[in-house]
Each structure stands twice: as C-alpha cells, then as structure tokens.
C-alpha positions in Angstrom: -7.2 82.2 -52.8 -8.8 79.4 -51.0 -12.4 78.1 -50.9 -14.0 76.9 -47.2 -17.4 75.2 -47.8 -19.1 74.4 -44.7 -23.0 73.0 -44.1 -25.9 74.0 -41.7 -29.4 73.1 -40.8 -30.5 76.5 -39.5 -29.7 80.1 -38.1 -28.3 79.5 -34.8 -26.5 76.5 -36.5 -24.4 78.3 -38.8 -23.5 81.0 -35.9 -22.5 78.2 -33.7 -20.7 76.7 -36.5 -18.2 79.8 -37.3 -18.4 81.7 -34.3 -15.1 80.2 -32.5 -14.0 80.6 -36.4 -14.6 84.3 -36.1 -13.8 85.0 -33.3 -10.1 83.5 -33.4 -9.9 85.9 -36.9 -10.7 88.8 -35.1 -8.2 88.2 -32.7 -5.8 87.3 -35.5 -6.9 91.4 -36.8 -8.4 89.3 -40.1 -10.7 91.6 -41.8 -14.4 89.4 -42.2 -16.6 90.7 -45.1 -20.5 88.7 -44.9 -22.8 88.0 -48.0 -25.9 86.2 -46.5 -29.1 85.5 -48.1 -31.0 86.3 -44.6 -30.7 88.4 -41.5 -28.5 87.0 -39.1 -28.9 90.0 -36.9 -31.0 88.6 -33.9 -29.2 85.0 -33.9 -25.7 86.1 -33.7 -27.3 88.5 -30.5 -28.9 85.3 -29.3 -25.9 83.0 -29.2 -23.6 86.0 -28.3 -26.2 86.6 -24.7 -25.9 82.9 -24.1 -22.2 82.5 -25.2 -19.7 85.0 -25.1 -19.3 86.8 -21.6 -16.1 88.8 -22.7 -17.7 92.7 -24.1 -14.4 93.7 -26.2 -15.0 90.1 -28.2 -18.5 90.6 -28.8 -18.5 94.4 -29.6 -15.9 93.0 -32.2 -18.4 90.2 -33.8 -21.1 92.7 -33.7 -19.0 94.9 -35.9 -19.4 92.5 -38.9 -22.4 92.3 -40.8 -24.5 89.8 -40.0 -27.3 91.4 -42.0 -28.8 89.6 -45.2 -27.1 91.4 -48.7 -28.8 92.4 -51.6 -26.6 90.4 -54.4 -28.3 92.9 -57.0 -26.1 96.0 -55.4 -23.3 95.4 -57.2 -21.7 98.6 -56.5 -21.7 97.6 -53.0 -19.9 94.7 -53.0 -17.2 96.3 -55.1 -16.8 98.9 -52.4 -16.3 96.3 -49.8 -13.9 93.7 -51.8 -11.6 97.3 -53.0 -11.4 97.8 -48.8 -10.6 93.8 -48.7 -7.7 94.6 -51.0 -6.3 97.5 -49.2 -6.0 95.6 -45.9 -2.0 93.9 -45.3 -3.7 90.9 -43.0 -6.0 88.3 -44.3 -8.9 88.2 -45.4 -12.3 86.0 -44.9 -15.5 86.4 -47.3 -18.3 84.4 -45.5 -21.1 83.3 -47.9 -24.1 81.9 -46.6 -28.0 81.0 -47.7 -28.9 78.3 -50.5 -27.1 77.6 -53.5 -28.9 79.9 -55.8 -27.9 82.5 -53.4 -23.8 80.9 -52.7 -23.7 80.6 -56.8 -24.9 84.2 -57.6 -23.0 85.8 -55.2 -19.2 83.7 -56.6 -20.6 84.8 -59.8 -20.5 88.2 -58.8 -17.1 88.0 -56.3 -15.3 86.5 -58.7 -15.6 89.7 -61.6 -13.9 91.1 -59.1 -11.5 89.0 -57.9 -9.8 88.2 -60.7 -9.8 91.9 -61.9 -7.1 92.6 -58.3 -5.0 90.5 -55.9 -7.0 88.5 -53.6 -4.1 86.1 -52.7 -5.2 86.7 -49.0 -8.7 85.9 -49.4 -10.6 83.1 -47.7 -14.1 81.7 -49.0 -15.9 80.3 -47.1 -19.2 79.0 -48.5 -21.9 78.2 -45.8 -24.8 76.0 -47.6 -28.2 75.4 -45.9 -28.5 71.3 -46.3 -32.2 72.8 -46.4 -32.1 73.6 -49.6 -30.4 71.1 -52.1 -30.4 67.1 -52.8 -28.1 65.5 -54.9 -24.8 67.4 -55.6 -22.7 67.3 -52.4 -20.3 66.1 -54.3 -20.1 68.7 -56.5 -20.0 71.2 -53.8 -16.9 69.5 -51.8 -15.1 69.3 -55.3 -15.5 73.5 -55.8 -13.8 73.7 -52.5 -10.6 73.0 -50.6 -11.7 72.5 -47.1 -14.5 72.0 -45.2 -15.8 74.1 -42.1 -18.0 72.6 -39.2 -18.3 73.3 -35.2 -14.8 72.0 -34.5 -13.1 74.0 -37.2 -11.7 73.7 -40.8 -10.7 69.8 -41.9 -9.7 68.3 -45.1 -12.5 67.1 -46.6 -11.6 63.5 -46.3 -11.2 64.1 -42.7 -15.1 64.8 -42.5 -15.8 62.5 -45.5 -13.9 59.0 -45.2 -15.1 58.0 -48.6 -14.9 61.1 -50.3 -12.0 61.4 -53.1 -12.2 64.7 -55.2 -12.2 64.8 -58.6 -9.6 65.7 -61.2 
C-alpha cells in the first residue's frame, strides 16, 4: 500500500489539484473510492463546465463521489473497501478535509485494511493548509509521496530541505 499526501487552500483547489490525477486513473480503469469532510458536488461541476469539454471523461468523474462522508457509518465504508478488494486493477482512496477529519477516517480505513489485501491501494491524503500549523513535517513523514497540480513527486522534489525521518 502506498500513502499520497497532497495540500490545498480551498474547494476548487483540491479539484484542480487531482483532476488530471483522476482523470488519467480512470482512463487507466483504476477504481477511485472518496472520503471527504465536505461536499465537493458543485466544484467538481464548476471546474468540469470550465475544464473538461470531452462528455465520456466527465460522465466518468461524475461517477465518483465527490459528496462529503459521514466517518461515523462504518458499515459503509466497509461495503465500499470489500468492492475495492474485489477489483483486479488498482486502486485509489482519496481522503480530503482537515486533519481531525484525514486522522479519523485512516483510523477507520486501516481496521480494514489490514484485516484483507490492499496491496493495490493508493492513499492519497488531501489536507486543507487551512486547518493546521506546526506539524508538516509530521504529515510528509506518514507518507510516501506528495501530490500537487503537476502530479505525484518525491517529497524532496517539492521540499529541497526536507529529509524524512527514520
């Protein structure tokens, strides 16, 4: 399993951010499963009016969920990561909302995870800057990569001084 974090300052920000992300998965037939802390619903329309002219592509990205989800319906998020582990391609879990919100819902992904094979399965943890101070660092070191508009880097790549710890 590998862990993605990636940072935003708003709404239309973190669309813009993994939109060409998601849309190359869909293309690649990668099966996306969201988890955000608000309702993404009438950005993701916004950017996709302005952005995407092709109606296959965004019939696709209006197929995932960019609703916010209720960490507290367990049972639902169960459901979705046993259909996660049924599919043969890859799979990507976006995260998204403050870190209360990111930390709850690992908390609860990762019961499951470690009860069946996620081998396959992206993370990709989407922080508003928002919402905490002080522990970047922290964050970057809980992760493997980093995700921003022009895709997934190695965090030293993003962060020249940045050297995770052991």
């Amino acid at each position: 399993m590998c862990k993605i974090c990636g940072f935003y300052a708003s709404n239309i920000h973190l669309i813009t951010m993994i939109l060409p992300f998601v849309k190359e998965k869909i293309q690649e037939e990668v099966k996306i499963e969201t988890f955000f802390e608000e309702n993404l619903k009438e950005s993701i329309n916004l950017v996709l009016n302005n952005l995407i002219t092709n109606k296959k592509i965004k019939q696709d990205i209006l197929k995932i969920n960019w609703k916010n989800t209720e960490l507290k319906k367990h049972i639902n998020i169960e459901n979705n990561l046993k259909e996660l582990s049924k599919k043969k391609n890859s799979n990507i879990i976006f995260i998204g909302g403050t870190i209360n919100y990111i930390n709850d819902a690992n908390n609860v992904l990762n019961k499951y995870i470690k009860q069946n094979d996620y081998k396959k399965t992206t993370i990709i943890n989407c922080y508003n800057i928002l919402e905490f101070r002080d522990n970047i660092k922290e964050i970057l070191d809980e992760h493997d990569y980093i995700l921003n508009t022009s895709g997934i880097h190695k965090t030293e790549e993003i962060f020249e001084e940045y050297k995770k710890a052991n």
